[in-house]
N, C-alpha and C positions, 0 to 999 in steps of 0.2 A: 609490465606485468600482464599475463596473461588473462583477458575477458573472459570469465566461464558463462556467461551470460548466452542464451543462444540464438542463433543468427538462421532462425528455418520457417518457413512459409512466408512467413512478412517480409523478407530478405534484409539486406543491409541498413542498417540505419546510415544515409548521409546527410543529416540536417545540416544543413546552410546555418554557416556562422560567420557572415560577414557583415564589419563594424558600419554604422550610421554616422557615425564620428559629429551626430549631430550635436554633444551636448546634453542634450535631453534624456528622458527614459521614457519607458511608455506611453502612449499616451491612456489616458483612460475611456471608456467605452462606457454611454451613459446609459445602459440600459440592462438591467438586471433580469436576471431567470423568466421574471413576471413581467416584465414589458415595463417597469414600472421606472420612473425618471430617477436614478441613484449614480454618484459617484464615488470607484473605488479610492480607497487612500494609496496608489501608490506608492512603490520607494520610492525615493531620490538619494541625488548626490551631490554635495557640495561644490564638484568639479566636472570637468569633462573625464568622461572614461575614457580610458585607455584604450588601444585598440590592440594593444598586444604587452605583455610582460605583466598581466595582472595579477595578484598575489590573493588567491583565494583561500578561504578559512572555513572549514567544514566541522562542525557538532555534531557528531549522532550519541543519541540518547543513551542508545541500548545496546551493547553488544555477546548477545547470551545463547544464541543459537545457531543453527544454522543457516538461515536463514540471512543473520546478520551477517554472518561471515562470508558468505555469497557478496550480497547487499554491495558489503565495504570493499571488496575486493574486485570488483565491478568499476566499484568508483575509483579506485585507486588505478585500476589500468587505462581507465580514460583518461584521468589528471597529468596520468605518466604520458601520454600519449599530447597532450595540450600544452605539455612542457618541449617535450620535443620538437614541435613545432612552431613554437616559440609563441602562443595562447596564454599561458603563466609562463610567470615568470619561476613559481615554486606554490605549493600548494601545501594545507596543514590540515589531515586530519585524523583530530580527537574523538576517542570513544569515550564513552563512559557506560555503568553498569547497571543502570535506572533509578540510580540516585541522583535526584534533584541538584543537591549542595555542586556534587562532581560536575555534573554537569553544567552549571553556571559558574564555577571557577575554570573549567574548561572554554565555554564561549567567553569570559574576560580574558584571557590568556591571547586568544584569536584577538580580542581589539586592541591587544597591549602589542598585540604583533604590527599591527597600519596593516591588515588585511582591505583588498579593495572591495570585495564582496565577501558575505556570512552568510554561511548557509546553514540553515540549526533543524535538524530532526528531532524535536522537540521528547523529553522526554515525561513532561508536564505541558498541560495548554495554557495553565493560567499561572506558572511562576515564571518567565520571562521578559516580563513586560523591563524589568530594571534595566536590566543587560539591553535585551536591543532598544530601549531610548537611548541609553550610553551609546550603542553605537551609531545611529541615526545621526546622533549630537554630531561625532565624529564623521559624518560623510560616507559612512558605510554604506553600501549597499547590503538590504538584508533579507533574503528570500527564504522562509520557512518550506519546509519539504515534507515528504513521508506520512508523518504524523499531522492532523492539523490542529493549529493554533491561530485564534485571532488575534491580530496587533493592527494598529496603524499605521502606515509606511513601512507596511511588506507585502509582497507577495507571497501565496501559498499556493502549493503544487501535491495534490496528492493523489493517488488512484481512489478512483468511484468506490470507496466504500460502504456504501447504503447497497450499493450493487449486490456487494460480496454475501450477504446473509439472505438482502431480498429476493435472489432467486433461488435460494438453498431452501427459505422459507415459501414458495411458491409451491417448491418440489416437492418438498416433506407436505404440506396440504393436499397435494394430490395424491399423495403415494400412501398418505396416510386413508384415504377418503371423507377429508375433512373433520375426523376423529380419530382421539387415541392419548398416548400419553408421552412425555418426551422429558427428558432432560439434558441442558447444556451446559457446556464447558468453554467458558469464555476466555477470552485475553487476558490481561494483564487489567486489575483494578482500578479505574481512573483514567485509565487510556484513550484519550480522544476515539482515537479506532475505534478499538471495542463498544466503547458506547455508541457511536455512530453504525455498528453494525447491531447491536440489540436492539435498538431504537428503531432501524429501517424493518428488521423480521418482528417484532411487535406489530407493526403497521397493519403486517399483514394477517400476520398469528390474529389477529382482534375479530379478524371476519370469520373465524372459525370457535364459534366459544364452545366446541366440542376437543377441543386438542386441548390439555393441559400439559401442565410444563413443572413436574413435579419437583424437580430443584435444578436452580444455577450456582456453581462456584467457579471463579475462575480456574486456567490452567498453566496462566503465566508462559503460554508458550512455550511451554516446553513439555517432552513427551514424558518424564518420571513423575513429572506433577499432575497431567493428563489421566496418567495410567493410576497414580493413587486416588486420584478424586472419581474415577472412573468406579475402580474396586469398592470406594464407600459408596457410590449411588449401586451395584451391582447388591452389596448385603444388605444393604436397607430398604428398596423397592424390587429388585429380583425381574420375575418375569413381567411385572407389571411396567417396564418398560420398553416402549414400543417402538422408539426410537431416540437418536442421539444426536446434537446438533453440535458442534465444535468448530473452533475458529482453527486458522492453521497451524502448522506446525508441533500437529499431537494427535493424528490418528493411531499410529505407530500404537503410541502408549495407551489409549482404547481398546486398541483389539488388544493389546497382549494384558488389562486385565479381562476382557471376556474368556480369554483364554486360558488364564490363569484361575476363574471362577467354574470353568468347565463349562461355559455356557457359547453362546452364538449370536451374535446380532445381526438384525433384522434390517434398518434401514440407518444410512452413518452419516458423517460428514464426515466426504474422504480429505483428499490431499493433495500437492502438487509437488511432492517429495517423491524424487526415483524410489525408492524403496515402496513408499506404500503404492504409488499408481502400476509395479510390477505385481505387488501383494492383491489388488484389488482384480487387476487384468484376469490373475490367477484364480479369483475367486467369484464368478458371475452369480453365482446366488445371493452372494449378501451384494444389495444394492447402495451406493453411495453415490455423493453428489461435492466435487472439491471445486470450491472457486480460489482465485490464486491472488494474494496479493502483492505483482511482480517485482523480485528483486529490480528490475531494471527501471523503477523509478528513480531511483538513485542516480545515474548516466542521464538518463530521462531531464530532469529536474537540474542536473548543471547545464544541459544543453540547451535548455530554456532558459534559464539565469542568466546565461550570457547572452543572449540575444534580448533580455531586458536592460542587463545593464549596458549593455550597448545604444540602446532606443529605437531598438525595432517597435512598433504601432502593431500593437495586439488586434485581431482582428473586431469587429462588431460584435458582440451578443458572447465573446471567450470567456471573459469574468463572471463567475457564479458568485450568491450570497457563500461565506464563509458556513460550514456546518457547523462553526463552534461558537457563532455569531453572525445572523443571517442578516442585520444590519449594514454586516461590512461584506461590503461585495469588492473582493479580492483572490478569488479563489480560482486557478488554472486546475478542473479536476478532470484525469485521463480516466478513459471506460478501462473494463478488463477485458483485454485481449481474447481471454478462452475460459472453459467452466469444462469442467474433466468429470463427465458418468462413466458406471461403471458397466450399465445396461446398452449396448447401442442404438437403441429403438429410441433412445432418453435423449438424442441430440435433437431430438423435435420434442416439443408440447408443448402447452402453455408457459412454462418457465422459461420459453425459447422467447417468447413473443415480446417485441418492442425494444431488444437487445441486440440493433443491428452491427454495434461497431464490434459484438462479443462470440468467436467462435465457441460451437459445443459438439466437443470432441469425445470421442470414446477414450477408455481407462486402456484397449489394445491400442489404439493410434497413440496416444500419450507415451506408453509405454516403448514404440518406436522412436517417436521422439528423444528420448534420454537413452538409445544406447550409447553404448561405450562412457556413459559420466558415472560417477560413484554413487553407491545409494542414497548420499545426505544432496545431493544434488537436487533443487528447487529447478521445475520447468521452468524456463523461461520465455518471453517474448519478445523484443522491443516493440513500440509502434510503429508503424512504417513510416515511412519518410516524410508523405502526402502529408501523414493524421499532425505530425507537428509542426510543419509547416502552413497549413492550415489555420493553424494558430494565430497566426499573424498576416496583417494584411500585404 
């Protein structure tokens, strides 16, 4: 199946994926974020891993936008690709609809299968624990992705999401000049994610108690739920809104009710969806500011899974405290690749600053990026080869 994922600036992803055949997994690295003497809970496995013909079992939580459908479809042309070469032996994976129940009858299904590695995009952080002790029991190898969730004996692999708001809230403080009024439109309720992104732009929103934040509701990720929660913040505060903060995958539905209320916005959270970053390109007066959170963790995150459960030695200081439990220091978390203005003078400022592994691209360079893909199309990056290799000693 073909990769829609894309393959520009960073070039090729060829991460090295050759077996240790030592037996072992990981080793673990005793030194946490803060220098501070801690050890992760690693997976393990019962037996020696395989070094070929492995039988991987994959859960994602969520399958509701586009986003997702990129995401899975990503992942599905790599697995085909790992089959062919004889890396799996076959590979299974289940969606579900952001239903908890489905989703946890979905990962028992994967351990009723003797999958040698699970890999769960959780679509809850704190109802899993049952399922993966079950599979641990069994020898599983189990590496949480995407989403994060704290367990013991997993690893988790997710993109820098404190990133994704903390430079958006950066932006908006200076664009705002430290005052003014805003309302956002968040993820999904409950969602690790999203609260680890509200959490991080809090941080920063705190140093400004001139910026109010006159309502949040989520927007479920999706742009008809965006655009109606957009429309009741547009008739209940009006022009006293001075700007709009939004997680991905629903500018779309922002501007169309501004548009829809005959009005104009002023300062956004764009997007990394072809459609809007050609809408934005086209429109340099209204300013926005999209960080991305890339499909390509997905490809990302098995390619790392399998070099753990193989027992490649993670490098010194890789492991981060967990965001959903900074106790457990378990966490492989990738930066974000690029952050998409719509201003070009905006790929410099202070929201630029200490975010070296993060290009800031203009909304015209972006929008070269995505020709020829369709509008639902999600920019993509991989990491480059170095960055996950790197990873390990």
């Amino acid at each position: 199946m073909k990769k829609l994922f894309a393959l520009m600036m960073v070039g090729i992803l060829t991460f090295s994926m050759v077996a240790c055949g030592s037996g072992t997994v990981a080793e673990n690295p005793d030194t946490d974020s803060s220098g501070s003497e801690s050890e992760a809970n690693a997976a393990s496995t019962e037996s020696d891993p395989k070094t070929s013909g492995i039988k991987l079992g994959i859960s994602n939580g969520y399958y509701g936008n586009t986003w997702r459908a990129q995401y899975v479809e990503a992942m599905e042309g790599l697995c085909d690709e790992l089959v062919a070469d004889g890396t799996l032996s076959e590979y299974t994976l289940l969606n579900s609809t952001g239903d908890v129940t489905e989703e946890l009858n979905n990962i028992n299904s994967l351990i009723s299968d003797g999958v040698d590695i699970l890999m769960i995009s959780p679509n809850s952080p704190t109802s899993m624990g049952s399922v993966i002790q079950a599979a641990l029991d069994q020898g599983i190898f189990v590496v949480i992705f995407n989403d994060a969730a704290a367990y013991e004996g997993t690893y988790c692999i997710y993109n820098d999401q404190a990133q994704f708001w903390e430079i958006q809230a950066k932006w908006f403080a200076e664009k705002l000049g430290g005052k003014g009024n805003m309302v956002w439109i968040t993820g999904s309720s409950g969602n690790s994610t999203s609260t680890c992104r509200q959490n991080a732009a809090k941080a920063v929103l705190d140093q400004y108690p001139d910026i109010k934040i006159l309502a949040s509701a989520p927007g479920e990720w999706s742009e008809t739920t965006a655009q109606s929660v957009m429309s009741t913040f547009l008739s209940t505060y009006g022009e006293e809104i001075d700007a709009v903060m939004a997680e991905d995958v629903m500018s779309n539905g922002i501007i169309r009710a501004y548009e829809n209320a005959g009005m104009t916005p002023t300062l956004i959270s764009g997007d990394y969806q072809k459609s809007f970053i050609d809408w934005a390109a086209q429109h340099p007066e209204i300013e926005s500011i999209g960080s991305p959170s890339v499909p390509s963790i997905g490809t990302s995150s098995i390619k790392i899974a399998l070099r753990l459960y193989w027992g490649d030695e993670l490098a010194d200081g890789v492991l981060q405290p967990n965001q959903e439990d900074e106790s457990l220091v378990n966490a492989i978390i990738l930066p974000m690749p690029f952050v998409i203005v719509s201003n070009p003078d905006d790929v410099e400022g202070p929201w630029t600053e200490g975010y070296n592994d993060t290009q800031f691209i203009s909304a015209a360079e972006a929008s070269k990026l995505c020709e020829g893909q369709p509008d639902s199309y999600m920019l993509d990056m991989d990491p480059p080869a170095e960055q996950l290799e790197a990873l390990f000693k």
